[in-house]
C-alpha positions as CSV (number, residue, x, y, z in Angstrom):
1,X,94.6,96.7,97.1
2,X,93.1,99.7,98.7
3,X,96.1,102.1,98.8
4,X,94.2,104.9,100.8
5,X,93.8,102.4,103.7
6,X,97.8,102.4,104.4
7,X,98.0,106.5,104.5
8,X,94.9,107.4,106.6
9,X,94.0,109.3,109.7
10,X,93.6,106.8,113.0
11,X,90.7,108.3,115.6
12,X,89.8,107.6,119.3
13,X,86.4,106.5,117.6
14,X,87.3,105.1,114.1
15,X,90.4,103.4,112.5
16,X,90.5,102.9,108.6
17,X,89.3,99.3,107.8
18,X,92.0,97.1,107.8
19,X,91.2,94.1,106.3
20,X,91.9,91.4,109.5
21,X,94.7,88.8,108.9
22,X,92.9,86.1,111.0
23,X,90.0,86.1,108.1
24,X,88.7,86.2,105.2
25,X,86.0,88.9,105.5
26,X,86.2,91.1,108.7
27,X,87.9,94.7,109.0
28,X,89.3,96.2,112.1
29,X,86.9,98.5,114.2
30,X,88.2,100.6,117.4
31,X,87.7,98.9,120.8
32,X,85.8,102.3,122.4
33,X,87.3,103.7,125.4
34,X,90.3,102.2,124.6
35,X,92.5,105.5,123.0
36,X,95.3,107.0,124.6
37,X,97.5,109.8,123.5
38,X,99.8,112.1,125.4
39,X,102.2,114.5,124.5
40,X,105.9,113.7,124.1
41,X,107.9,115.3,127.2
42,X,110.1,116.8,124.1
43,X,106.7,118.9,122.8
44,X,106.1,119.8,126.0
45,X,109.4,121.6,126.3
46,X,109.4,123.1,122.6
47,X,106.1,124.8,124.0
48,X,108.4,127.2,126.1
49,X,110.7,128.4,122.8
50,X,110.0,132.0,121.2
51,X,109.5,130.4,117.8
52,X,106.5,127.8,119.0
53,X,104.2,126.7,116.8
54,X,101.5,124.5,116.7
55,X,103.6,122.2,114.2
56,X,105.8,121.3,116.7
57,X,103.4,119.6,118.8
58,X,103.9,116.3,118.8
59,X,101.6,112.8,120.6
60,X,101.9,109.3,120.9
61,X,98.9,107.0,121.1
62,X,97.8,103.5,121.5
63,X,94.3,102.0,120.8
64,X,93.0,98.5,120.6
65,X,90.8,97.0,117.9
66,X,89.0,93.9,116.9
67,X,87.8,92.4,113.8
68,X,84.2,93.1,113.1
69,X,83.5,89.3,112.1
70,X,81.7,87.8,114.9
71,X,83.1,84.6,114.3
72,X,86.4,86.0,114.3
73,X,86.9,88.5,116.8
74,X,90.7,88.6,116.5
75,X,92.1,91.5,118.8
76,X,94.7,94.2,117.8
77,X,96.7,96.5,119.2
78,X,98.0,99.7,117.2
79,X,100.4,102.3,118.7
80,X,101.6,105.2,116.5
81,X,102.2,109.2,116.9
82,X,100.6,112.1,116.2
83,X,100.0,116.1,116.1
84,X,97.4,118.8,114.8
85,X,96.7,119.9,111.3
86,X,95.5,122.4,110.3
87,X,91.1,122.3,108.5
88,X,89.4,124.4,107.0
89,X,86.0,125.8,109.3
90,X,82.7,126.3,108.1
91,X,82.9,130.3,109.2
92,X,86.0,130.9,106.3
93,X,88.3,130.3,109.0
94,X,91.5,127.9,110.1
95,X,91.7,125.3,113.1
96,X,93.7,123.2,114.7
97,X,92.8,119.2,114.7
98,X,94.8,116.6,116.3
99,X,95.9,113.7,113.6
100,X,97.0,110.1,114.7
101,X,99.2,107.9,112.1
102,X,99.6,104.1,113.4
103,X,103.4,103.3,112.9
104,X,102.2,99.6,114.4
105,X,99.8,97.3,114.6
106,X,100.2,93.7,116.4
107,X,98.8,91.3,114.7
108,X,99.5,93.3,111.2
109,X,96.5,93.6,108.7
110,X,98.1,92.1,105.5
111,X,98.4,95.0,102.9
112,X,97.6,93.2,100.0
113,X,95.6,90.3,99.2
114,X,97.7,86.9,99.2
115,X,95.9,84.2,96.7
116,X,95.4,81.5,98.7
117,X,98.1,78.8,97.0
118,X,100.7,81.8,97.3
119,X,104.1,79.6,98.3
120,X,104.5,79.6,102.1
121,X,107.9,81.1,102.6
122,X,107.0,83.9,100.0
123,X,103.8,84.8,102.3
124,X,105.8,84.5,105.4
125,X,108.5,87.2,104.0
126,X,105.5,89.3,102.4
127,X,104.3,89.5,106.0
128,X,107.1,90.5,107.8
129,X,107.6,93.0,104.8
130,X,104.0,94.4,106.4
131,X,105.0,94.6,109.8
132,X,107.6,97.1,109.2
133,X,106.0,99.0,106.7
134,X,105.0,101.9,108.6
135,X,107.7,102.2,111.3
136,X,110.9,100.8,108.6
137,X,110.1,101.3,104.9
138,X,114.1,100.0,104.4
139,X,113.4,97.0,106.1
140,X,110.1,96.8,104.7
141,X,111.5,96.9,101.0
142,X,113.8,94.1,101.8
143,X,111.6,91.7,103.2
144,X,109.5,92.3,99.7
145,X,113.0,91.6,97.9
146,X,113.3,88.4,99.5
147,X,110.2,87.6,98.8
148,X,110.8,88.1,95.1
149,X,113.8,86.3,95.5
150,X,112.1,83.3,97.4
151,X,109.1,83.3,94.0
152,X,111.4,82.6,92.0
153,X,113.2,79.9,93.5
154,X,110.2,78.2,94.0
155,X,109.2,78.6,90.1
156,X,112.2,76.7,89.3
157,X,115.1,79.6,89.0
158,X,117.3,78.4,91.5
159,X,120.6,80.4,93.0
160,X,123.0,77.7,91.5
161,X,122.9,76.6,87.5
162,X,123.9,73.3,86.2
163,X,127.3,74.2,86.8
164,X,127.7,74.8,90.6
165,X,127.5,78.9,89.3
166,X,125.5,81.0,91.5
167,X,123.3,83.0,90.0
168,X,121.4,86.3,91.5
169,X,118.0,87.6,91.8
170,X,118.8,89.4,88.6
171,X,119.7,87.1,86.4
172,X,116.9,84.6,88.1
173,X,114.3,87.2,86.5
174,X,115.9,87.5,83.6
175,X,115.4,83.9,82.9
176,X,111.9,84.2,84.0
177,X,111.4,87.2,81.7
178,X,112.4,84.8,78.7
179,X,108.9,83.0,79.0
180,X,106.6,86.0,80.9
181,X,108.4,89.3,79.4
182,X,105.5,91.9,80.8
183,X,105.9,90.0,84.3
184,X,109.2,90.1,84.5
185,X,109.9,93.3,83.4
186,X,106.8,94.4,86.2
187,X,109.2,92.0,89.0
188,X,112.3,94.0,88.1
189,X,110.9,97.3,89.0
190,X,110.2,95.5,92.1
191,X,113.9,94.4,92.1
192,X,115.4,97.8,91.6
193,X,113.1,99.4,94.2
194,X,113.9,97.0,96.9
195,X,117.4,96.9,96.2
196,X,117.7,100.8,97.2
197,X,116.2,100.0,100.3
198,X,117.8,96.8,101.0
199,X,120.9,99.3,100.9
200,X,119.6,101.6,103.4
201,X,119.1,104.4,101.3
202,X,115.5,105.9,101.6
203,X,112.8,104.6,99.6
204,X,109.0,106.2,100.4
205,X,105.5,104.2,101.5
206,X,104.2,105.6,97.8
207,X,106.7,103.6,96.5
208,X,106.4,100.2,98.5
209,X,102.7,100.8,98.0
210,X,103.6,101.1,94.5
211,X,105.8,97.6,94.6
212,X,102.7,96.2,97.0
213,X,100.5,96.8,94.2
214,X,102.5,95.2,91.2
215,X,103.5,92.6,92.9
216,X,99.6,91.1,93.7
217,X,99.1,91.7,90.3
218,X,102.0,89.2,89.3
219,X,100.9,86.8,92.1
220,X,97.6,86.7,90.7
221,X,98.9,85.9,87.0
222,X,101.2,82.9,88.4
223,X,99.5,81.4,90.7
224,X,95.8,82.2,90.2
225,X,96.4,82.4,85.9
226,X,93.6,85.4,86.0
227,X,94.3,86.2,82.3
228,X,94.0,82.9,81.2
229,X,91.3,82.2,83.2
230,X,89.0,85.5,81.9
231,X,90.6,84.8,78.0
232,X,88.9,81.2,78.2
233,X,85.4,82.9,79.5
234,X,86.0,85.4,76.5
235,X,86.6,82.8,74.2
236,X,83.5,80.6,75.3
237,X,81.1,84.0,75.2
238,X,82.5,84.7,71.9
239,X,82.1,80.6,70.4
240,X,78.0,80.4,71.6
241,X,77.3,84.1,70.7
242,X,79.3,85.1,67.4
243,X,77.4,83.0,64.9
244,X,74.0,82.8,63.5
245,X,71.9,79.5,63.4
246,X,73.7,78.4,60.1
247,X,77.3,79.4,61.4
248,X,77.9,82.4,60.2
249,X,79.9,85.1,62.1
250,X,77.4,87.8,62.8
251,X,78.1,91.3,62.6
């Protein structure tokens, strides 16, 4: 997961490159001459106060792009706000640059890598979880809970025991923890994260990028086995390679 992709700068010229949903190997590129940005009316107005400032001014913007894979060619559109910052010149002096942050795109570039047996109703909350990650990180983080709650249902911790009991996304990693400790303790920070946000108190992108990030790890341990699969490549390196001609371990 490239975190620095979901935090950057968006140009008339260049946009950051998004990995494209459509495929496997193209990034977004800007559609030139396609930019637009004006100021708010509300900016406009504040320009007329005493206590102005060039903080205060404030854009909207929409571009379009398209992946970069020629056999793809999927086409986006990405709409978002804006205003200056302030850079450091080469003459040991200050400026003023205008700064565009998308807080859309349509399609939406998929924020982290989905391996490619991921269950389908666990991908299909996972990707409305990245549609409203920039505008709605609330919404965002409870899209991600239910698809936490949705991965484990489908690794066999269903919401009812035995007994007709319902149990809760809790206790369904707890159970889950019982077999794969370091995983589930990695889920339940997940758990605990979106659960703030599923409650509409505030939770920050650094933090869904931080529950983005363990939770492709986790994916890629149950469903792709990654640590099995690079212990039995260990394992076969170190069988061939750690004797000598007469079996002995060499040193």
């Amino acid at each position: 997961m490239k975190r620095q992709l979901w935090r950057a700068q968006i140009s008339a010229h260049h946009c950051p490159p998004y990995p494209c949903c459509a495929c496997s190997g193209g990034v977004l590129q800007i559609v030139q001459n396609t930019f637009l940005a004006e100021e708010t009316t509300r900016s406009k107005a504040w320009r007329n106060d005493v206590d102005w400032d060039p903080h205060l001014i404030d854009y909207v913007f929409g571009v379009r792009a398209k992946c970069g894979n020629e056999k793809c060619g999927q086409m986006y559109v990405l709409a978002g706000n804006g205003g200056v910052e302030q850079s450091y010149t080469d003459h040991d002096d200050w400026d003023w640059d205008e700064a565009y942050y998308p807080k859309t795109s349509y399609p939406m570039p998929h924020i982290i890598t989905l391996p490619s047996k991921t269950y389908v109703d666990v991908k299909g909350e996972l990707v409305k979880s990245f549609e409203t990650f920039w505008r709605n990180p609330e919404s965002c983080a409870n899209s991600i809970r239910n698809a936490l709650d949705k991965l484990m249902i489908n690794l066999g911790f269903s919401s009812n025991e035995a007994d007709g009991n319902e149990i809760n996304l809790h206790q369904k990693i707890e159970l889950f923890s019982k077999s794969h400790p370091e995983l589930g303790s990695n889920l339940m920070s997940i758990k605990w994260l979106c659960n703030t946000g599923s409650h509409g108190r505030r939770v920050s992108h650094e933090e869904l990028l931080d529950a983005y990030e363990i939770f492709e790890f986790c994916l890629d341990e149950i469903i792709e086995e990654k640590s099995k699969k690079i212990a039995k490549l260990a394992e076969k390196l170190k069988a061939k390679h750690s004797k000598d001609s007469k079996g002995t371990v060499k040193k």
